[in-house]
C-alpha positions as CSV (number, residue, x, y, z in Angstrom):
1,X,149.7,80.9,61.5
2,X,151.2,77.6,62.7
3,X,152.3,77.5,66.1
4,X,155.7,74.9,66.8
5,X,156.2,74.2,70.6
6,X,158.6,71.8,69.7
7,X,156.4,69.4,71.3
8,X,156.2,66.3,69.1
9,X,154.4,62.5,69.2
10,X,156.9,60.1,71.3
11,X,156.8,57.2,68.3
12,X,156.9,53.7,70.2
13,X,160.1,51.5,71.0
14,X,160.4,48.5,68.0
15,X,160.8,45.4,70.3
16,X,164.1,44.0,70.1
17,X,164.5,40.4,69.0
18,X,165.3,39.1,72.4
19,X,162.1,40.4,73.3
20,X,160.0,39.1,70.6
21,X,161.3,35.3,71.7
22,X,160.5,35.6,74.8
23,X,157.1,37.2,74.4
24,X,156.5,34.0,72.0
25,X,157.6,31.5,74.3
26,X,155.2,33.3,76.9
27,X,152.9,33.0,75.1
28,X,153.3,29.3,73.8
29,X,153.4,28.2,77.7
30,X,150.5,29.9,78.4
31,X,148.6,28.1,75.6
32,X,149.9,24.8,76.9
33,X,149.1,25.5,80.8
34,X,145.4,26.5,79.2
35,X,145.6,23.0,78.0
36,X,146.6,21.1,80.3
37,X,144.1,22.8,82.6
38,X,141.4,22.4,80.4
39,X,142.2,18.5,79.9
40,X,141.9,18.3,83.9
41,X,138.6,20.2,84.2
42,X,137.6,17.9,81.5
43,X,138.0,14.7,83.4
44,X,136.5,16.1,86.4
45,X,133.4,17.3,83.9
46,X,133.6,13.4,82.7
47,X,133.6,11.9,86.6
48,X,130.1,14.8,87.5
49,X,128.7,13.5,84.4
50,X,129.5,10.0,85.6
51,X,127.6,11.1,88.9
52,X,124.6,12.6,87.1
53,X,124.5,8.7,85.6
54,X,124.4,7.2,88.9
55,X,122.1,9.8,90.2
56,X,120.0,9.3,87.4
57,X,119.9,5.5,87.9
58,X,118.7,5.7,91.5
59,X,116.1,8.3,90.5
60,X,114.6,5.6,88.1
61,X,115.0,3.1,90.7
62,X,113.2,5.1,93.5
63,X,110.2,6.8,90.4
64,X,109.4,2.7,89.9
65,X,109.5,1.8,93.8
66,X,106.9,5.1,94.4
67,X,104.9,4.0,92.1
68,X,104.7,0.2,92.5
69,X,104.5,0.8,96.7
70,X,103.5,4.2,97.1
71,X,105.6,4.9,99.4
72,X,107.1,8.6,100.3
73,X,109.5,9.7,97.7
74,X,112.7,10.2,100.4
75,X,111.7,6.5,101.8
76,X,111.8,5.5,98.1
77,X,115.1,7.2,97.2
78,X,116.6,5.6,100.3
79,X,115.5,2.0,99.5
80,X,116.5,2.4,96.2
81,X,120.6,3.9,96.8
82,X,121.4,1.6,100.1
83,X,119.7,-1.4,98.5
84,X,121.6,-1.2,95.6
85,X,124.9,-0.8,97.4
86,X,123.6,-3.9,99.4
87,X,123.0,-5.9,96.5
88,X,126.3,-5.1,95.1
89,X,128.0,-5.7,98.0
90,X,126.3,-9.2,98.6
91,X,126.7,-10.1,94.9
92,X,130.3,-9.6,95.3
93,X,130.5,-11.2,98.9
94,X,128.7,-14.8,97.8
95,X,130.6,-14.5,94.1
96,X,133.9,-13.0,95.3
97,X,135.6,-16.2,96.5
98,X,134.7,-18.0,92.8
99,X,135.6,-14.8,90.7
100,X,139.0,-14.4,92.3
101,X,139.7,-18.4,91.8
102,X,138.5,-18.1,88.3
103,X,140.8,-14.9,87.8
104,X,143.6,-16.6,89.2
105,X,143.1,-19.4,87.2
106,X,142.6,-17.4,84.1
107,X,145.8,-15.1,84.6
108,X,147.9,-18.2,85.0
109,X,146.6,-20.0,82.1
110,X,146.6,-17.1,79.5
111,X,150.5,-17.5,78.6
112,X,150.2,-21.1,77.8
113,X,147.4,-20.5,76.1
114,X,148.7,-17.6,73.8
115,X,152.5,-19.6,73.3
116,X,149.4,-22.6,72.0
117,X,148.0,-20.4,69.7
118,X,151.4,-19.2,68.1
119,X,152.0,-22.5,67.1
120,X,148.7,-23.3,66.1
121,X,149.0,-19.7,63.5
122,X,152.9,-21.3,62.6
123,X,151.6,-24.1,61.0
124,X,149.8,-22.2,58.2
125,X,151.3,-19.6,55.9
126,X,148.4,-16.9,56.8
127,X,149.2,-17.5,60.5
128,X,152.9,-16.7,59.7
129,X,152.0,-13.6,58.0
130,X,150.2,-12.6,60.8
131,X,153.1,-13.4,63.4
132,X,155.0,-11.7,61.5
133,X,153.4,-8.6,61.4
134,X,152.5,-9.0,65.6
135,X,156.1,-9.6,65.7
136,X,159.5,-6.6,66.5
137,X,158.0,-3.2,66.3
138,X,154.4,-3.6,65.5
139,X,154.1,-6.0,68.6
140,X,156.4,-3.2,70.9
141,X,153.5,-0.8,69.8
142,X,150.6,-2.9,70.3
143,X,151.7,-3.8,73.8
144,X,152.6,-0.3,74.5
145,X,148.9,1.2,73.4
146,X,147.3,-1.8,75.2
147,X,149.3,-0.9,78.7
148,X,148.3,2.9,78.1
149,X,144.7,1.4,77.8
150,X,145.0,-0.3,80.8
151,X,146.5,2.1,83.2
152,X,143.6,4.8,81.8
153,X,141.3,2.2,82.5
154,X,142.5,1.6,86.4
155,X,142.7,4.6,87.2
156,X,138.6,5.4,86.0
157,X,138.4,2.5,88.6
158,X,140.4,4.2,90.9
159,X,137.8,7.3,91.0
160,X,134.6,5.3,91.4
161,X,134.5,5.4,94.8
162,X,134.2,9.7,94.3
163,X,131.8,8.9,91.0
164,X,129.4,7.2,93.1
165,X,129.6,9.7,96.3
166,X,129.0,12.0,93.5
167,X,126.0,10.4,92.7
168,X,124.9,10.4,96.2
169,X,125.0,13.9,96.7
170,X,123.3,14.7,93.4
171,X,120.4,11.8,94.1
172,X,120.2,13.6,97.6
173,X,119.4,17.0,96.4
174,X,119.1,17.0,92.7
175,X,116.7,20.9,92.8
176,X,119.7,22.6,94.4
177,X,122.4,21.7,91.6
178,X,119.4,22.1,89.5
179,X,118.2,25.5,90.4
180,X,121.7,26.8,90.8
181,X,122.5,26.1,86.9
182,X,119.4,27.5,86.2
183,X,120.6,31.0,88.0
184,X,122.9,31.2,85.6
185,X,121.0,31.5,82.3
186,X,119.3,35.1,81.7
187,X,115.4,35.0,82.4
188,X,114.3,35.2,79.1
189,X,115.9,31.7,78.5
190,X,115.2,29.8,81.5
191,X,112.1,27.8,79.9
192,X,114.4,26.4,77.1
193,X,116.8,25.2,80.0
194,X,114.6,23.4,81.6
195,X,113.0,21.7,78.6
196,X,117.0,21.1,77.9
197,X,117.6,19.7,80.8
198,X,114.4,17.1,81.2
199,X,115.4,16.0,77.4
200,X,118.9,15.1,78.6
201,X,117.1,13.5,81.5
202,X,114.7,11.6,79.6
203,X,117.5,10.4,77.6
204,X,120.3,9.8,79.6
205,X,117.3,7.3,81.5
206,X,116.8,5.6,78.5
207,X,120.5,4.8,78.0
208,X,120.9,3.5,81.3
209,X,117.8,1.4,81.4
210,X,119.1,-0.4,78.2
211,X,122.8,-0.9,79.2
212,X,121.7,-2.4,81.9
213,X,119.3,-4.6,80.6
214,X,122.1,-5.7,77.8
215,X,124.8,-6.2,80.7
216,X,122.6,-8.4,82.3
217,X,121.6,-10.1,79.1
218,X,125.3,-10.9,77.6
219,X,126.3,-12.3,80.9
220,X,123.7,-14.7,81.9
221,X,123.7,-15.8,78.3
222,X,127.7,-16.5,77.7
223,X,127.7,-17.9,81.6
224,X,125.1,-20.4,80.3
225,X,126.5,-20.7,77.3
226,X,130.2,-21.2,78.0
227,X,129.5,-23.8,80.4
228,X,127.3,-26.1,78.6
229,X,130.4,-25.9,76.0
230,X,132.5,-27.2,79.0
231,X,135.3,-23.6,78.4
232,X,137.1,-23.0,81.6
233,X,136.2,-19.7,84.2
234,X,132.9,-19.4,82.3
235,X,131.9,-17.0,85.0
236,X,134.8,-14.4,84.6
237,X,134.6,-14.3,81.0
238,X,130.5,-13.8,81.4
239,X,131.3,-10.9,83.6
240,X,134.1,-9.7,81.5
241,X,131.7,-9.8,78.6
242,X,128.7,-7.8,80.1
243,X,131.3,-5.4,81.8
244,X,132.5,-4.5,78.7
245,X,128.8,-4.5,76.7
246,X,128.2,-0.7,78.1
247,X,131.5,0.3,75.3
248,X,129.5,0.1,72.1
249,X,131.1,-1.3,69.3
250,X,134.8,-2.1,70.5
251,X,133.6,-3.9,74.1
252,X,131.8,-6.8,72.3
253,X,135.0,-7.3,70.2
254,X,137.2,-7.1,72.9
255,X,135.2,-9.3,75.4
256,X,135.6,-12.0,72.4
257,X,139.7,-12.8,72.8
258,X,140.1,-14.4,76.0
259,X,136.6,-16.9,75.1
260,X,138.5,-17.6,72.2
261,X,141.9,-18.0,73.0
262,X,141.1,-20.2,75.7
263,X,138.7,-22.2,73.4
264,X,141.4,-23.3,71.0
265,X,143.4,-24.9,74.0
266,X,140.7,-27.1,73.9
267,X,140.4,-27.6,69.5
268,X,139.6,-25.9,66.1
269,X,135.9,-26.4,66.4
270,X,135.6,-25.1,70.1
271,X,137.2,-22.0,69.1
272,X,134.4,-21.5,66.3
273,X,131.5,-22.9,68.7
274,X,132.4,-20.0,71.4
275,X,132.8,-17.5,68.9
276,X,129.7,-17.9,67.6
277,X,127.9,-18.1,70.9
278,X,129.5,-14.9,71.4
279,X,128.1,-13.3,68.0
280,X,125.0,-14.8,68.5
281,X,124.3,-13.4,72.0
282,X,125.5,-10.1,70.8
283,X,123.3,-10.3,68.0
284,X,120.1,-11.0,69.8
285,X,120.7,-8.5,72.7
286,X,121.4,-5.9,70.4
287,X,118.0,-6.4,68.3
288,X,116.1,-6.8,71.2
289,X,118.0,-3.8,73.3
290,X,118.5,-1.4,70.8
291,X,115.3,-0.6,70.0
292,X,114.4,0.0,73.7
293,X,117.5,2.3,73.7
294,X,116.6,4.2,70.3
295,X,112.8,4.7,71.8
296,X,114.0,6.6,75.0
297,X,117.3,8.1,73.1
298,X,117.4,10.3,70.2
299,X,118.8,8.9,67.2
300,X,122.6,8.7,66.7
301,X,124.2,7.5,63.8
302,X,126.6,4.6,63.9
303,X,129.5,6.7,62.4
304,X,129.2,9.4,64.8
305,X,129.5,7.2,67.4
306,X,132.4,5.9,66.4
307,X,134.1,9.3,65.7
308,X,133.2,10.4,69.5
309,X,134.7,6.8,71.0
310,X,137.8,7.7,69.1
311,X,137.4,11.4,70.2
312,X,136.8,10.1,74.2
313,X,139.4,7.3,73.8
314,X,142.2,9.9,73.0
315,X,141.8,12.6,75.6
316,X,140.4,10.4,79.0
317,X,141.1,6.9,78.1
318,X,138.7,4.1,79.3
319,X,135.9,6.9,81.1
320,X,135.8,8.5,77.6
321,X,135.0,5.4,75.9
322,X,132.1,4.9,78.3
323,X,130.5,7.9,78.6
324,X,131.0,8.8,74.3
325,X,127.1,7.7,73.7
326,X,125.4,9.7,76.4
327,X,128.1,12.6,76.2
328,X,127.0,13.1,72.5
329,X,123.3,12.6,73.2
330,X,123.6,15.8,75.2
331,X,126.0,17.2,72.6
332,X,122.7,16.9,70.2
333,X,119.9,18.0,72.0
334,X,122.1,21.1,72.6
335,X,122.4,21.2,69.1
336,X,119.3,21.0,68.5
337,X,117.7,23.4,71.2
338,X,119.9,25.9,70.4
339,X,120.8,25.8,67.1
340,X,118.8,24.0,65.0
341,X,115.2,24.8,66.4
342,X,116.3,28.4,66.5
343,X,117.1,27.9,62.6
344,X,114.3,26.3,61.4
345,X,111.6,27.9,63.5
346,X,110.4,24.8,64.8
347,X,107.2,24.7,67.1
348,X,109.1,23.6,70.4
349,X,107.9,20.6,72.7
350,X,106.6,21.4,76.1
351,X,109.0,19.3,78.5
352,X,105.2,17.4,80.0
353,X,105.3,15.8,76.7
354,X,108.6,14.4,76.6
355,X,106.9,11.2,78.8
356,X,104.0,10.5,76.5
């Protein structure tokens, strides 16, 4: 016998249309505020990772001194970060006066120099084509992405004073950020942290010992170079040059321009000379550096590289370009920790014999 109480299942309210657009927008702001959070957080990872370079760097710096001198490891730690402030800051105090002449006189000669070369490129029919194509909209959107550039670029400046207090901190006491990341993987997985963590060491070492060996490299060479050919602020562009030697790929193009566009002020054949010294310098600091850089670095493809630079360019600018390379060495040996290792039942390497 069926019972009816007259009690019956309340059937849910359709959502009106009004409704339905607003939920939708809500939704679509949410999305972007995730976003737009997420791009912020970013840059802030990009600046601690930035840290964790300089931090690394005086870590070398101090292992070398405590071994050469023997010394304690805090006096060596404190030798190496306030004498390489002090070196930079004398560096800059006996070569400021020069740079800022040279940069003066470089800023104020660039105009003439460019109107120089559009005549020079107007008196063939190739040059035409190419002013042509430089010229109206193309040139609006050239100038356009190159101020964008530049303003991303200044303001990575703009935070190096908090990337190097960064590094401070994290040079001063590198086990607590250590052991507090640590807390936060399960027990069972803590050994693979920490052999993740001295393979991004060893590697992220190995990138900075090279880059700083190239830097130094390119601009003693095109300082030399520029001045035995007699080209004008040789210094600047030197500096420019090795500045610009820690962007792989696009930094060595870059650094080119200005040597050459003040070279064909001069003549034809000056032009050619300095880019040539500028290819030929590149050429022989990258066979002898990156070798050195592929021997302490895992191996990354050329391609891939260039994929992450174009990647870093687009969401943080001129930082993103620099850090791309070590970014996606740690983006690999995550890979391969976690992922491939797990995969292919690899026998794992003990983290004492990443130094051998």
């Amino acid at each position: 016998m069926n019972i009816d109480c007259g009690l019956r299942p309340e059937t849910p309210k359709e959502t009106s249309y009004s409704q339905k657009v607003w939920l939708t927008a809500a939704i679509v702001v949410l999305i972007i505020a995730v976003l737009l959070i997420a791009r912020v957080v970013f840059n802030v990872l990009l600046m601690a990772l930035a840290g964790c370079l300089i931090a690394t760097y005086f870590h070398g710096l101090g292992d070398l001194l405590e071994r050469k001198t023997g010394l304690k490891r805090r006096i060596c730690m404190f030798i190496s970060i306030v004498g390489s402030i002090s070196l930079l800051v004398t560096l800059l105090w006996f070569m400021g006066a020069k740079i800022q002449v040279q940069v003066a006189e470089l800023s104020n000669s660039l105009p003439g120099t460019i109107n120089t070369v559009k005549d020079k490129l107007g008196e063939t029919p190739i040059g035409q084509k190419v002013l042509g194509y430089f010229s109206d909209n193309n040139s609006k959107q050239l100038f356009d992405t190159a101020r964008q550039f530049f303003s991303t670029s200044f303001g990575a400046l703009g935070n190096l004073y908090i990337i190097l207090f960064l590094g401070i901190f994290f040079t001063a006491e590198p086990s607590l950020y250590k052991n507090g990341i640590l807390l936060l993987v399960p027990p069972d997985r803590k050994e693979v942290a920490k052999r993740i963590m001295d393979r991004i060491s060893f590697s992220l070492k190995g990138w900075i010992k090279g880059t700083l060996l190239a830097v130094a490299l390119i601009t003693i060479m095109l300082a030399i170079g520029l001045s035995v050919i007699g080209i004008p602020v040789a210094l600047i562009l030197a500096l420019i040059a090795g500045m610009l030697k820690i962007i792989p790929n696009f930094g060595s193009m870059v650094a080119m321009i200005p040597g050459v566009l003040l070279a064909l002020t001069v003549s034809t054949n000056t032009a050619i000379g300095v880019a040539l010294l500028y290819i030929v310098s590149q050429t022989i600091v990258s066979n002898i550096i990156t070798p050195v850089i592929q021997k302490k670095m895992i191996s990354i493809p050329p391609a891939l590289t260039l994929i992450s630079q174009l990647i870093m360019a687009a969401l943080s600018g001129a930082l993103g370009i620099i850090l791309a390379v070590p970014l996606l060495s740690m983006v690999i040996i995550f890979t391969d920790e976690l992922y491939v290792k797990k995969i292919n039942k690899a026998q794992l390497i003990p983290a004492s014999e990443l130094d051998k």
